[in-house]
C-alpha positions, -999 to 999 in steps of 0.1 A, spaced: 439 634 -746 457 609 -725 481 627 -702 498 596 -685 498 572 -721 525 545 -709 502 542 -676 471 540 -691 479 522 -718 467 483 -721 490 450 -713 481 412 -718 498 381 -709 486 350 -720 445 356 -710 450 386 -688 440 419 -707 444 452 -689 431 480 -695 460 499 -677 493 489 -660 481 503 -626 479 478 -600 462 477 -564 488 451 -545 479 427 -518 475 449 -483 461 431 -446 427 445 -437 414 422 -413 384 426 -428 373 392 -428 351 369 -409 367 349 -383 361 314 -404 377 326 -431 352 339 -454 343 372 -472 324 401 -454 304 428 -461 331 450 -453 355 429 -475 331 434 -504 326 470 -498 359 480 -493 371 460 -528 342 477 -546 353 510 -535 389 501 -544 374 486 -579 358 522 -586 393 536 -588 403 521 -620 433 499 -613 440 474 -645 449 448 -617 436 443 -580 453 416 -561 436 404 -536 452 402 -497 473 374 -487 447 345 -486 457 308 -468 458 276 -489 463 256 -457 447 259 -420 484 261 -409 494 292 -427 469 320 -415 487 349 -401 458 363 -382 431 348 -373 405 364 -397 430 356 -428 403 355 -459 411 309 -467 409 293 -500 416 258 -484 381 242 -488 356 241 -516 335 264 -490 356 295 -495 342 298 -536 313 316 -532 329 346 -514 361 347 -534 340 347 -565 316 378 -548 354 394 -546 360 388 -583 330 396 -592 328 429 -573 358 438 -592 348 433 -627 318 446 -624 341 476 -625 358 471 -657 389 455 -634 408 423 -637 415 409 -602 440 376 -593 438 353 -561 471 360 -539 480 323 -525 497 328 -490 508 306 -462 524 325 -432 551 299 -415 564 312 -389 551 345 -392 521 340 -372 514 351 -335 484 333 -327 497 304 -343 531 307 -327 514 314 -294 493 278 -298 526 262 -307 510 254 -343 536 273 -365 555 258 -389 585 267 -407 617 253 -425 636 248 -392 627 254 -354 641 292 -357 629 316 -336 606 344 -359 627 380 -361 592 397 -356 578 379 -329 606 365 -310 587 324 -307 599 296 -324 579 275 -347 578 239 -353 600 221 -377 576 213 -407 580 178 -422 585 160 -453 551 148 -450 537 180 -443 558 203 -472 541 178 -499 503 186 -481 510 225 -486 526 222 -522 493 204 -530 468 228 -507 487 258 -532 474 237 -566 441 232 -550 435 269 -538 443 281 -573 418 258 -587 394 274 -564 403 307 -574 398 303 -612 369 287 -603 356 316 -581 362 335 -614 394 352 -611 416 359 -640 450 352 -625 468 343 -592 497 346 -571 520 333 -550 532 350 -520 569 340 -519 582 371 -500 580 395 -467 596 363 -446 565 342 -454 571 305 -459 584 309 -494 607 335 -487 618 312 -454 625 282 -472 645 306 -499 667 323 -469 695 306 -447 683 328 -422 657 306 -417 661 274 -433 692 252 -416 676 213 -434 696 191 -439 675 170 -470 663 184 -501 654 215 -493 676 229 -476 715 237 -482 724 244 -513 706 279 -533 691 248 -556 675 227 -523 662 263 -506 644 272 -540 630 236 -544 598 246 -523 588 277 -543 595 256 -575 577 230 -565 547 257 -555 548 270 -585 543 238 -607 516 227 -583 497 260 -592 504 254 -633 495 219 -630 462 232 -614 453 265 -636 463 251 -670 489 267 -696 472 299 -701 461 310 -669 483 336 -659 505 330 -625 523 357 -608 551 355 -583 555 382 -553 593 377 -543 612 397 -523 643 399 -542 665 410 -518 657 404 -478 676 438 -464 685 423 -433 715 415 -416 730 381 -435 698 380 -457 699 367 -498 708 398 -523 695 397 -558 732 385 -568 727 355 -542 695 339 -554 700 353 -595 711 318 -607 681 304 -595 653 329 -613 651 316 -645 640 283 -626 610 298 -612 603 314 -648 602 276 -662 584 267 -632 551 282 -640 559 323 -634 546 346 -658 545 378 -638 573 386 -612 563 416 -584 590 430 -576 591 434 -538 617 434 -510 625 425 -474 607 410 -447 583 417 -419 623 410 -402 637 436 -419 653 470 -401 626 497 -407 597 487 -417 612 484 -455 583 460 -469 560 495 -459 586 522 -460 579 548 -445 584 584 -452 618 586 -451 622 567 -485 612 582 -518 584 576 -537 597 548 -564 630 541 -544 627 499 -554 629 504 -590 666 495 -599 656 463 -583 626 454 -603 646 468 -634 675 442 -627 650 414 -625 632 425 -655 665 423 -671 676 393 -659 648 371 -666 628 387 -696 593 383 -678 565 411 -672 576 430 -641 551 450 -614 572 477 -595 567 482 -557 580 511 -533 556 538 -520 544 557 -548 518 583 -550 525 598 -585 510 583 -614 531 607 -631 561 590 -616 548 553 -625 539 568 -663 580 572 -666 588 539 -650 570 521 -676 582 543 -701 624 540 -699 611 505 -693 617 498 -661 587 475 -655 555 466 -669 532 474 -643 531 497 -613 517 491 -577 501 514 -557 493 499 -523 491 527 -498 480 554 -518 445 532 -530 438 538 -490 441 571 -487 424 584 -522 408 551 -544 397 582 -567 437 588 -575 441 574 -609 404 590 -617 418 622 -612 448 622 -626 434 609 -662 410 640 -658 441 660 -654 433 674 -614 461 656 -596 456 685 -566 425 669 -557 446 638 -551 452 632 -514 484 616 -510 495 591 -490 519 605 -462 535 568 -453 531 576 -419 515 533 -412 492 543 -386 458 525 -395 474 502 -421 503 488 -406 506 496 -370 470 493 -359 470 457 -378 510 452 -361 498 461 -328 466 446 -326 445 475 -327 418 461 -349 408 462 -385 422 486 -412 418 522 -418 439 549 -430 451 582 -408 443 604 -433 408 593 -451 382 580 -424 359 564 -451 389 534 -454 378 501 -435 345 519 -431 332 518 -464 298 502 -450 292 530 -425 310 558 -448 277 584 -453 272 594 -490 236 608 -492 233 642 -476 222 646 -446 183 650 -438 187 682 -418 211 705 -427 225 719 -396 247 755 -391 282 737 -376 310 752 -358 342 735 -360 367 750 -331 408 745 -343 416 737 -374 443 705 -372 439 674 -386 405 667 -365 392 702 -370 400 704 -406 384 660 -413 353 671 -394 349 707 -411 351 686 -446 332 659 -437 305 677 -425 301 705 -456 304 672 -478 271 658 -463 256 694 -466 259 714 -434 266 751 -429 301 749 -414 324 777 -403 358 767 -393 376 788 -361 417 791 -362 429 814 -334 462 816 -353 471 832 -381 478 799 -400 453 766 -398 468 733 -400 473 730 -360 499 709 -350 502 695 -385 523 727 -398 549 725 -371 552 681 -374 563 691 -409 591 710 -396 603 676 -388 631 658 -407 612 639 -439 580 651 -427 570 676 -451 538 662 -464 522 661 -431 524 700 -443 510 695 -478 482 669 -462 471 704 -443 471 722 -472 451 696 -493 424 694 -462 423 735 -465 422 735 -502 391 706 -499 370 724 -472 370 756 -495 360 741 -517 336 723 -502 320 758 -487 333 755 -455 339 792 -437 376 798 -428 383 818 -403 415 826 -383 429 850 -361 400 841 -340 393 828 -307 357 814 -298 342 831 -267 311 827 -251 298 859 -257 303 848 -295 283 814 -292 259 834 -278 255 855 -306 261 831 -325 236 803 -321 257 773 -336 231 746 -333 263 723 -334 297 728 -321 326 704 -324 360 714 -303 389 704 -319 410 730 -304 439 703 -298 465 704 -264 487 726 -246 521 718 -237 529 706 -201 554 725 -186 569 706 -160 576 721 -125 609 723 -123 633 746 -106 648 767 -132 621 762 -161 620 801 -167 654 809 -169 656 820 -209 675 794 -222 645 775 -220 614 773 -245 593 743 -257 595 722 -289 571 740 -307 590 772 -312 617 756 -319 600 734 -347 580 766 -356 612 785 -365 608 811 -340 639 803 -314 671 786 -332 682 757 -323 714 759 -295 744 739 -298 746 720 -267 708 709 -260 689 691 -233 656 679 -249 633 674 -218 609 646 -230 615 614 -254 579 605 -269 577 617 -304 579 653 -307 607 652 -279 626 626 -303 614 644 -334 631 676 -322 661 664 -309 662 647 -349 656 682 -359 684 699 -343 708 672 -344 709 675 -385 716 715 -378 749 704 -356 733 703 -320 752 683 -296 719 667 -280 713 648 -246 676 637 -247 659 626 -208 628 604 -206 614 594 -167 602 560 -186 619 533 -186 618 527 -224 612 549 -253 574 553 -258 584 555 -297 587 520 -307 612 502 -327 591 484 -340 577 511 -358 591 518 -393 591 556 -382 604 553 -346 634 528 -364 640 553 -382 642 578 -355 662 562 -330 686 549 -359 693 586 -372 697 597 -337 724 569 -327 739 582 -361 742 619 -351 755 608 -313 729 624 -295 726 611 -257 694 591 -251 686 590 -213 657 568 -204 645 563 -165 658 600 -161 648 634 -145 658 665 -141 664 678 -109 671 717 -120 679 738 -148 705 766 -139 719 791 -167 745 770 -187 741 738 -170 711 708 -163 712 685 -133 699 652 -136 688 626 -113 692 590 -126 692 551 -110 726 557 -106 728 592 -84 731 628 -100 750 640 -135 756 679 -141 754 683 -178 777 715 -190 779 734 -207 739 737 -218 729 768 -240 693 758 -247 664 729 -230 640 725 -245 605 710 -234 588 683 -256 571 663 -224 537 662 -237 502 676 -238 474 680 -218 435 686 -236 425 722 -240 387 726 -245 378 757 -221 347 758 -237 334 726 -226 315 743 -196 305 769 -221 285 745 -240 269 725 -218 256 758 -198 244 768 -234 228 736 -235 242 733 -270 252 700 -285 288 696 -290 317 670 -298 353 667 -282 372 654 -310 415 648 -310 438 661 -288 408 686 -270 398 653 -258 430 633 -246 462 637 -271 470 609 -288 477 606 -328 465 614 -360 443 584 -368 423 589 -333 417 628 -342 408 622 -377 382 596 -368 365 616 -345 360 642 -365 348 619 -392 324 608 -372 311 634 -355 305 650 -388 285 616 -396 268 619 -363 255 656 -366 
């Protein structure tokens, strides 16, 4: 019985045959060799990807043109050289029953390392929105090289064996720039007029059909509105879309925004609903009559199934979720979508650590992405009797992980509830899945065989009489209370209650702390009518802008008027009133019925000493180690588990 039948039913255009409308969009891994070419990892991580089932992978952005790699390791299709690994990539992916199309990219401006070498191009000398350089005005000369380098990299790609490609013309990459007056200010043929500023991705576009041949299909990525400040809506650049349709298009995906845009949009985070960009790949279905592939954070194949059935699109994207679970569409076919671990949008190891420089890609939530190589599948060759101490999102990966490679593992809460730290982010505004992500890691370890226990606190004397052979200590932080005077008067209590539902919010609240459970409390209360002033000693707010969640944060704050004090103290905390010491002398804030103390955590692993007087091996995983975020706890665990 099929239980998704508009999903899972086949599509063709022109010589592309699907077996489903599920598709596994372009996403940055940084997986590639520094020349350009396909890994090991690459390969791995597409096979694993290809074992899902997706009717259509699309390959990550890949450069036509020396000039247009956005990081350095950028997989190229801009010499003859590249074949061979592209066509491992294509070939990887049919071997698993999967179609798989070549995605044609050239950065522009949107390059740091280029910007920072002063060898970015772009429409106009106009400073990048993400990275605050200016590129180089590209020339006539130059436009007519890349429009060619795009024909010549699709040749190479249906060459290397793909069965379709597509052209990047959105997200603020050079397309999109030559489309937006943001970023184009020419003053010849492409620029000006809509007509001009469209010339580029026609031009693109008929390059590629000249090079593929009538039947080869061609899709076009376009952001079809840029959400941001003065950027094109679909109403601006609609007279121009049945020009890129005559061009060469046969596929449009449906994306939006730029790497510019406010929030993080082009990865939304969790504050936006799974499926929230629909109406606009439904108007552009409408308007031009062409095959349309839908975009905007979905999970649910269930959700995707009805898309395609009111008609709203052709074909689905899931980018985020084929990190965290490439099984997904697996499971849902075999009617078990609980097993499904969902993607909880919070951009940690796909986004940020890419944004930030922090290396190649992972995902927060399943260790085995970006690691595919590594990732242990065998059993292990000595099965080993595993204690796992705490039961947050370390705790709960390594307690998994290591029953799934065939230990004997018993799982310690000293609460009455496992899930750690988890359970009480969820409290958080738009943060409830961090809450079902706990329950899905429970619900997996059971199952698994791992031994749950809570209401229990590891002693000594129970090691002893115990005799783990292995013990890892993911028993997470403490909150720092800071010394000030005052701090036990009781209109005072820490975030965590407050989150945890055991002390009600006050209504006029000093939130002592601004990282990100400071913020996310003050967020919390604010939406339940607290009047709140929130103090920080930095200088800055450790929770980046940058960030789609942190935008997100500080915009909803600024929205509900709360008081954000950065490079302040407080000086004392008296019963209906907080005194604060600032660059600029001393503020009494009254009247104050509640403060509330979100500065931080400090590692708690008592048993450390324990252990090592036992002489028995042990891991210090997460927070128990230095606090720090989900991706850093959840790889630990992982790999201790691997290590055992």
């Amino acid at each position: 019985m099929n239980l998704l039948p508009s999903l899972f039913s086949p599509f063709k255009i022109k010589s592309l045959e699907l077996l489903n409308r599920a598709v596994m969009p372009p996403m940055g891994t940084n997986l590639g060799n520094t020349d350009g070419t396909v890994s090991g990892a690459n390969l791995a991580y597409i096979k694993r990807r290809a074992r899902g089932g997706a009717g259509l992978i699309i390959t990550e952005i890949t450069s036509v043109h020396p000039s247009g790699s956005a990081i350095p390791n950028e997989l190229g299709a801009f010499h003859d050289q590249f074949i061979p690994g592209l066509g491992k990539i294509a070939g990887a992916v049919h071997a698993a029953g999967g179609k798989v199309a070549l995605q044609l990219h050239h950065a522009g401006r949107e390059s740091i390392y280029l910007l920072r070498e002063k060898k970015a191009i772009a429409p106009s000398a106009i400073r990048s929105l993400v990275f605050g350089l200016t590129p180089r005005e590209i020339t006539r000369e130059e436009i007519q090289e890349i429009i060619t380098a795009f024909g010549t990299a699709a040749r190479r790609g249906v060459e290397a064996g793909f069965d379709a490609v597509e052209v990047h013309g959105a997200h603020g990459y050079l397309l999109t720039q030559f489309l937006s007056t943001l970023s184009n200010k020419r003053e010849d043929e492409y620029g000006g007029s809509l007509s001009n500023r469209s010339r580029f991705i026609i031009e693109v576009l008929q390059e590629v059909r000249k090079a593929v041949g009538p039947d080869f299909p061609i899709s076009l990525r376009l952001s079809v509105e840029e959400c941001i400040e003065g950027g094109y809506t679909f109403e601006d650049i609609r007279p121009i879309l049945p020009s890129f349709v005559q061009a060469g298009a046969d596929i449009l995906h449906a994306s939006l925004g730029t790497h510019g845009s406010p929030g993080g949009i082009t990865s939304a985070p969790f504050e936006f609903q799974p499926g929230f960009n629909v109406w606009r790949a439904k108007k552009l279905k409408e308007e031009v009559g062409l095959p349309v592939i839908a975009v905007g954070r979905f999970t649910e194949p269930s959700l995707a199934n009805e898309v395609i059935a009111r008609g709203e699109a052709d074909l689905v994207a899931f980018g985020r979720q084929f990190l965290a679970d490439p099984d997904f569409l697996i499971k849902a076919r075999e009617g078990r979508p609980e097993d499904t671990l969902k993607c909880i949008a919070c951009n940690q190891g796909c986004i940020e650590r890419l944004m930030l420089g922090e290396g190649k890609i992972r995902c927060a939530i399943n260790p085995e992405t970006g690691q595919e190589i590594i990732y242990p599948q065998a059993p292990a060759g000595v099965r080993r009797q595993v204690w796992v101490v705490g039961s947050g999102p370390g705790g709960l990966t390594a307690a998994y992980e290591a029953a799934r490679l065939g230990h004997q593992v018993t799982l310690f809460e000293k609460e009455t509830e496992m899930g750690g730290q988890l359970r009480l982010a969820s409290k958080a505004p738009f943060k409830d899945q961090y809450g079902n992500w706990a329950s899905w890691l429970i619900a997996q370890a059971k199952k698994k065989g791992v031994i749950l226990r809570t209401d229990t606190e590891v002693t000594g004397d129970m090691i002893s009489e115990g005799k783990p052979e292995v013990v890892i200590l993911a028993s997470g932080g403490e909150q720092i209370r800071p010394d000030i005077p005052g701090i036990d008067l009781p209109l005072v209590c820490d975030a965590w209650r407050v989150l945890g539902g055991e002390v009600a919010p006050g209504r006029h609240v000093v939130v002592i702390g601004g990282g990100l459970v400071g913020m996310e409390t003050a967020d919390y209360i604010g939406q339940r009518g607290a009047q709140v002033t929130l103090v920080e000693v930095l200088k800055r707010s450790p929770v980046l802008k940058i960030t789609s969640h942190g935008y997100m944060l500080h915009k909803r704050l600024k929205e509900a008027k709360c008081r954000l004090l950065f490079n302040t103290s407080v000086k004392k905390i008296d019963d209906s009133s907080v005194t604060l010491l600032m660059e600029g002398g001393e503020e009494d804030l009254s009247p104050v019925d509640q403060v509330i103390i979100a500065v931080g955590l400090k590692p708690r692993n008592e048993l450390k000493e324990i252990l090592q007087a036992k002489k028995i091996r042990h891991f210090i995983i997460g927070d128990s180690l230095e606090p720090r975020r989900i991706i850093e706890a959840t790889e630990e665990g992982a790999r201790a588990a691997w290590n055992l």
